[in-house]
Every structure is written in structure tokens, then in C-alpha cells.
C-alpha positions in Angstrom: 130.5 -91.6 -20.8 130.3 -94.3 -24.3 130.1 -92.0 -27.1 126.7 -94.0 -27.6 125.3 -92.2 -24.6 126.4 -89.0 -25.7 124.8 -89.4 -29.3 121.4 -90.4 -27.2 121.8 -87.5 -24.6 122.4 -85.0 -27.8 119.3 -86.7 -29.9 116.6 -86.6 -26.7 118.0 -82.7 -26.0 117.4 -81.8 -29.9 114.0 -83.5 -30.6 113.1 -82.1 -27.0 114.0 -78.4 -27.7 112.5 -78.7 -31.7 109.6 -79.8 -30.5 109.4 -76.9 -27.7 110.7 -74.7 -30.6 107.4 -75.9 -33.3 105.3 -75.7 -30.6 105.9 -72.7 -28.9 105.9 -71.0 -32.4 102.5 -72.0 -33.1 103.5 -73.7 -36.0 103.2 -77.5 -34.5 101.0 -79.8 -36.6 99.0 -82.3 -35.2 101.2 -84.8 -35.8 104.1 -83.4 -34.0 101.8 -82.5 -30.8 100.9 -86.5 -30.6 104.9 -87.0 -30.7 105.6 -84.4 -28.0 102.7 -86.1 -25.5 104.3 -89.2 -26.6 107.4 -88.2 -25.7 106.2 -86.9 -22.5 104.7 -89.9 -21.7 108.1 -92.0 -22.7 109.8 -89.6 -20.1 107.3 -90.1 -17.4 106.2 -86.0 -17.6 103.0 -85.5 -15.7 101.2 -82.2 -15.2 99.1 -81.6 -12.6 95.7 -79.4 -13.4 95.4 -76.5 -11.1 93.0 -73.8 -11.3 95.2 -71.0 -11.8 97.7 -73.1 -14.1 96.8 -73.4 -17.8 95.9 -77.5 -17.3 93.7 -76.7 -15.2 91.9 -73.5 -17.2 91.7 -75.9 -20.5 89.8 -78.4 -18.3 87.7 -75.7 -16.8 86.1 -75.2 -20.0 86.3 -79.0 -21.6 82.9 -80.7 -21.9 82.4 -83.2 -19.0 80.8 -87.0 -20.8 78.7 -89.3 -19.3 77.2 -91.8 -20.5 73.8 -91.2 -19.9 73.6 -88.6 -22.3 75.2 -85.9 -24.2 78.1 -83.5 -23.0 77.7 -80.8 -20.9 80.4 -78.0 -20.6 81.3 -76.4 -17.0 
């Protein structure tokens, strides 16, 4: 492996597990939470809502929008 790869393999790992690191703390700002989704996104990470995973109990109690009128919750 180029020591180019390397120095990307050891840069995705570290912004991967400070992110995971400010996030789990509870100290992520809003900022950083865009750049982990991003990054998600980047690295094709999908999550799947179920009911009895934490996706899927955040969307249990998000408002549903229509556009005939205001939002309703579940």
C-alpha cells in the first residue's frame, strides 16, 4: 500500500472515531452533526428505521407534513 493510501486510511479512521467520540459525548455541535451525515452519506451509510431500533422511535414521534395543511404528530 502507497503511503498516500495509508495517510487517507489513517485520516477517514480519525475524523470517523472523533466524530463518534463528540457525538457520543453529547458535546457535538450542529455543525459537526451535518459533517458526520455528510460523511455518512460520502460513505454510502444507510440506516434502516425499525420500530424497535432508535430510527425508527425518532420517526415514531416526528410530525408527518402535507401539504394540505399543518403537521400532525403520530
Amino acid at each position: 500500500m502507497t503511503d498516500s493510501t495509508e495517510h487517507l486510511q489513517e485520516l477517514h479512521s480519525a475524523l470517523a472515531s472523533d466524530l463518534l467520540a463528540r457525538i457520543q459525548s453529547g458535546e457535538a455541535t450542529a455543525q459537526e452533526l451535518s459533517v458526520a451525515v455528510k460523511f455518512l452519506k460520502d460513505n454510502h451509510i444507510e440506516a434502516i428505521a425499525t420500530p424497535d431500533n432508535d430510527l425508527g422511535k425518532l420517526m415514531a414521534h416526528a410530525p408527518i407534513f402535507d401539504d394540505d395543511g399543518p403537521a400532525t404528530f403520530n
